[in-house]
C-alpha atoms as an extended CHARMM CRD file, in Angstrom:
* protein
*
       108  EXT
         1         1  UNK       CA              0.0000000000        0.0000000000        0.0000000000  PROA      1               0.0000000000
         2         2  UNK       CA              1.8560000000        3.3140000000       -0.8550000000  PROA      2               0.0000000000
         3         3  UNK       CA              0.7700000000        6.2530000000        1.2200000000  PROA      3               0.0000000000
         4         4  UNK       CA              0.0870000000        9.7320000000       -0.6890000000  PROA      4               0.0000000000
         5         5  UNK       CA              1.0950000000       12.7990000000        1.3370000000  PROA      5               0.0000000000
         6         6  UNK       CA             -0.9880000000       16.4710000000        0.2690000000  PROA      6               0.0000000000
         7         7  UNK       CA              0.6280000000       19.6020000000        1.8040000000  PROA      7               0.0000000000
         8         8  UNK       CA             -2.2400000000       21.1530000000        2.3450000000  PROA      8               0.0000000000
         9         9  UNK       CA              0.0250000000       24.4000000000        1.4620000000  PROA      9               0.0000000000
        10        10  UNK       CA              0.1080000000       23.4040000000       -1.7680000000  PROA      10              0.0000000000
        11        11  UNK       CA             -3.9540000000       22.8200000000       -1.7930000000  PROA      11              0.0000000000
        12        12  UNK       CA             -4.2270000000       25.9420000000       -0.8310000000  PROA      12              0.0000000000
        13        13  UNK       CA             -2.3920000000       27.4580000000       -3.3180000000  PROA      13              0.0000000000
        14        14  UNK       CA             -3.6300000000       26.0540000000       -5.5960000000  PROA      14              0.0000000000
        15        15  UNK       CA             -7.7270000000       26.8310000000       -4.7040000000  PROA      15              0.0000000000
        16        16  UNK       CA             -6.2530000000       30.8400000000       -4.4370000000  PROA      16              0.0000000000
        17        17  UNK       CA             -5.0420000000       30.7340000000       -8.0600000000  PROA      17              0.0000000000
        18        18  UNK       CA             -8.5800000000       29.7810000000       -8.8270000000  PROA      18              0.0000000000
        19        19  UNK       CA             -9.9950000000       32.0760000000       -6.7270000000  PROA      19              0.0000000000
        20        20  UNK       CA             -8.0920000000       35.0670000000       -7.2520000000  PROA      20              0.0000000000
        21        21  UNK       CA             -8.7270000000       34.0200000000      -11.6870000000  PROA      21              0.0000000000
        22        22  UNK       CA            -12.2730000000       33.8680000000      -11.0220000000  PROA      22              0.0000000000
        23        23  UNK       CA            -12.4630000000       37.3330000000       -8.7760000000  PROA      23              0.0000000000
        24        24  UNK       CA            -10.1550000000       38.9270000000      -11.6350000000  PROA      24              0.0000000000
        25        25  UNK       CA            -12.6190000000       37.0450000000      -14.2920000000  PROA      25              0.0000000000
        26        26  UNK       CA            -15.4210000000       38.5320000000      -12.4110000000  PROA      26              0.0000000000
        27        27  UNK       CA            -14.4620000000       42.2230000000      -11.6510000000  PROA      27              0.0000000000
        28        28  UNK       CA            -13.4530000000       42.7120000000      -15.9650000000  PROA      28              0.0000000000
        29        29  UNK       CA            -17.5700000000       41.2920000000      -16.4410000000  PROA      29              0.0000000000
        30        30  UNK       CA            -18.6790000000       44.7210000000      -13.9310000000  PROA      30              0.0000000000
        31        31  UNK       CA            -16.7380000000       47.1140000000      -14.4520000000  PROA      31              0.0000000000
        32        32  UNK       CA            -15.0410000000       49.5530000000      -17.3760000000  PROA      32              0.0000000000
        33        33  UNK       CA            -17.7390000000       49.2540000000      -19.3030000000  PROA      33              0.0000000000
        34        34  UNK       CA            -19.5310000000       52.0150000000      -21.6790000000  PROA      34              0.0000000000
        35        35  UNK       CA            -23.0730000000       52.8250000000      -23.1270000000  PROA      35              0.0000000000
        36        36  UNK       CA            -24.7850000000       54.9970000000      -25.7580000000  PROA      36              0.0000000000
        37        37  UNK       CA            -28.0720000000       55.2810000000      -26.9860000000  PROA      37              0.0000000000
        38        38  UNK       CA            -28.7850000000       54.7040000000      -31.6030000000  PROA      38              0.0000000000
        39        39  UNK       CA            -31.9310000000       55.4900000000      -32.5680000000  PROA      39              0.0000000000
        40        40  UNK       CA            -31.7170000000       54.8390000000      -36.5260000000  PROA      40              0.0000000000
        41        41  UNK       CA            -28.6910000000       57.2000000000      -37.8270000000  PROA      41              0.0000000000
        42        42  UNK       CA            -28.3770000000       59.3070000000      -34.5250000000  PROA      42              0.0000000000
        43        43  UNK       CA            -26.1050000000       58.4900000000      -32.0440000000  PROA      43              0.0000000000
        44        44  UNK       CA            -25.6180000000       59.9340000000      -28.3210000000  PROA      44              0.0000000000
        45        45  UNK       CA            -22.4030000000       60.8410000000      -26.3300000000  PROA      45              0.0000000000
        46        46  UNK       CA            -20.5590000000       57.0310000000      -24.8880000000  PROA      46              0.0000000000
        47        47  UNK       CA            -20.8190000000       57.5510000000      -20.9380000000  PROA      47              0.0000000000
        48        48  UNK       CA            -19.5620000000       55.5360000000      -18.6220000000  PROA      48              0.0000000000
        49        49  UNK       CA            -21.8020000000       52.4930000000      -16.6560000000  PROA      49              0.0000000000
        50        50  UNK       CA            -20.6980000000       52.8340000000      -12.9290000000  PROA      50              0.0000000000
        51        51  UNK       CA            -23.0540000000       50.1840000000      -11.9370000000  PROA      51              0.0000000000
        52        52  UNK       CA            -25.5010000000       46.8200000000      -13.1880000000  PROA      52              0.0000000000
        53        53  UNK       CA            -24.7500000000       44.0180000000      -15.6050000000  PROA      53              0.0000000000
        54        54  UNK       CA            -24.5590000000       43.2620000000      -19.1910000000  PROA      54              0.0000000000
        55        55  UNK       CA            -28.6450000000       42.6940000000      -20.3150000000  PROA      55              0.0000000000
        56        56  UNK       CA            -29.3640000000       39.4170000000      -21.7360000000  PROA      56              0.0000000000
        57        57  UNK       CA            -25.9810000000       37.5660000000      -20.0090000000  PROA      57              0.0000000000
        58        58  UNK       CA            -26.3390000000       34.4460000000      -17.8960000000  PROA      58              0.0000000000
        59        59  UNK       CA            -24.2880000000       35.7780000000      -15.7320000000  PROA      59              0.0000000000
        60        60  UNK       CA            -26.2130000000       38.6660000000      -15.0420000000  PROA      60              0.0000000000
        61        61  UNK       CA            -29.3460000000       37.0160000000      -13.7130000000  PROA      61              0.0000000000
        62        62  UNK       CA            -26.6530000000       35.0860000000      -11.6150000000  PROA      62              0.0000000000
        63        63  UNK       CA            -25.3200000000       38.2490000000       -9.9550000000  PROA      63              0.0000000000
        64        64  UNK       CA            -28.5370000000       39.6760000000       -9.7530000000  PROA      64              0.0000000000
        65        65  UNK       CA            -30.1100000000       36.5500000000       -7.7790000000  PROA      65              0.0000000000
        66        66  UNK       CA            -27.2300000000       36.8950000000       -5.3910000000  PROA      66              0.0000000000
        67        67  UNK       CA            -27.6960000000       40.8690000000       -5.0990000000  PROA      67              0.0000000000
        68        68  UNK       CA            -30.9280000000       40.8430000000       -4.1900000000  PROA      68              0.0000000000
        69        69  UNK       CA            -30.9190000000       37.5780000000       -2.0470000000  PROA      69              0.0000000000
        70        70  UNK       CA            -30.6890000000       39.7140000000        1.3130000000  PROA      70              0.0000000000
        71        71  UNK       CA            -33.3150000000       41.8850000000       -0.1370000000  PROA      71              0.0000000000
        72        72  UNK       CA            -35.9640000000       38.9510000000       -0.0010000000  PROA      72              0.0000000000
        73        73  UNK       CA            -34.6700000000       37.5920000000        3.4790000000  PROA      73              0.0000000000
        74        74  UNK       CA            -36.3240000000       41.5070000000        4.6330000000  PROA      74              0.0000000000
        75        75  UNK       CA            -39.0410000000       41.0180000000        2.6240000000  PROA      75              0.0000000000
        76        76  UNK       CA            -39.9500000000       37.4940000000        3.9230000000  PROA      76              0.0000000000
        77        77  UNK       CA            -39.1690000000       38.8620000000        7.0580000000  PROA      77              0.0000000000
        78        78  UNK       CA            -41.8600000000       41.4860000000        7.1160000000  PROA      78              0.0000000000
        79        79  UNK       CA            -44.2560000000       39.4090000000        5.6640000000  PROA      79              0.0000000000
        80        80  UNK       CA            -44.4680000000       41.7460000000        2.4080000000  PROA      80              0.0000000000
        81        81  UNK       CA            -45.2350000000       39.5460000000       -0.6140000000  PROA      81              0.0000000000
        82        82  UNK       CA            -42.5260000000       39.1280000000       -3.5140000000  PROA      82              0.0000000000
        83        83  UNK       CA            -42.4660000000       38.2910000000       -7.0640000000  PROA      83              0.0000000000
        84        84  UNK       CA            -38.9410000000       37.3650000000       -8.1980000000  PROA      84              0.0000000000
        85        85  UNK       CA            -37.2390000000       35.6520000000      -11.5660000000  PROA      85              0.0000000000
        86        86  UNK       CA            -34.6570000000       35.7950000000      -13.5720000000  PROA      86              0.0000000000
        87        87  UNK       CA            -33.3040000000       39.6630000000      -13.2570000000  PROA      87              0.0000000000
        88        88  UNK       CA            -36.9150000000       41.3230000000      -11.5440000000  PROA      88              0.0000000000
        89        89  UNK       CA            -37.5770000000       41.5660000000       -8.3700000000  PROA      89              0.0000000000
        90        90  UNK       CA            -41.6640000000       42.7250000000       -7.6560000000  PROA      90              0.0000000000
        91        91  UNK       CA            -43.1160000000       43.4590000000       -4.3140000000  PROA      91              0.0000000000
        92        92  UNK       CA            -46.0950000000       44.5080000000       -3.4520000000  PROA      92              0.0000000000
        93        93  UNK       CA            -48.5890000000       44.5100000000       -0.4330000000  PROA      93              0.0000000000
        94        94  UNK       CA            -51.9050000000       46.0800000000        0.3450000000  PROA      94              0.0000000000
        95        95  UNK       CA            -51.8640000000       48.8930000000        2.3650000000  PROA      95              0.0000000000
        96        96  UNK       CA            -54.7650000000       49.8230000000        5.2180000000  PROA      96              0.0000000000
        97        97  UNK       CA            -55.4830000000       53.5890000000        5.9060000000  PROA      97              0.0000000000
        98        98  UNK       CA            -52.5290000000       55.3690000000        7.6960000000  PROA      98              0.0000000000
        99        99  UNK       CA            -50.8330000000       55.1590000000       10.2570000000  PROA      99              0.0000000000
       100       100  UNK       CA            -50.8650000000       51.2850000000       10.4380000000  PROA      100             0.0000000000
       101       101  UNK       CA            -50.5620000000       50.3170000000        7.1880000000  PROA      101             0.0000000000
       102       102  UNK       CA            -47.9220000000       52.1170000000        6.3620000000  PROA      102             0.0000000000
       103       103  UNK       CA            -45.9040000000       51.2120000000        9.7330000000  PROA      103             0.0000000000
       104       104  UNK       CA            -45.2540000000       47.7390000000        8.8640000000  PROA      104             0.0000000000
       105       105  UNK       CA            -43.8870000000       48.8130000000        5.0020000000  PROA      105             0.0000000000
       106       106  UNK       CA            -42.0450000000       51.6940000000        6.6810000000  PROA      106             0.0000000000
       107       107  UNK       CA            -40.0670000000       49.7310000000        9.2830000000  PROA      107             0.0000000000
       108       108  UNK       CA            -38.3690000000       47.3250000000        6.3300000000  PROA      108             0.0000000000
């Protein structure tokens, strides 16, 4: 029987190459990225996205799900109903005359 011996150093480094590749991956998908607005020949100024995700990318829905994960955990939380798929994210409740209708909404 031969005996294999893992430094778990060496795991370790390993797993952060991987990590640090798919944080680097990541962070080029958010971020220096550009917009403008064509409507037929006309063209608006390029300005600079500081925030959101590509429309239409897998990966977007992916990152939104996560983003707005703690967002539900409130919702559920204050017993406010919730509508959620893909990259939307609905709530809505009924409200009763003021004050107490609007107490419970108010405190989330």
């Amino acid at each position: 029987m031969q005996l294999i011996t893992v430094r778990y150093v060496d795991v370790l480094s390993a797993t952060l190459v991987y990590v640090v590749t798919a944080l680097q991956w990541l962070q080029s998908f958010v971020s220096n990225r550009s917009q403008y607005i064509a409507v037929g020949q006309e063209r608006s100024a390029t300005t600079a996205v500081s925030s959101g995700v590509r429309q239409g990318s897998i990966l977007g829905q992916l990152l939104f799900a996560m983003y707005v994960s703690p967002v539900v955990d409130i919702v559920r939380a204050h017993q406010i109903k919730y509508h959620q798929y893909a990259d939307d994210l609905t709530l809505y409740t009924a409200l009763m005359r003021y004050p107490y209708g609007l107490r419970r909404t108010l405190c989330c």
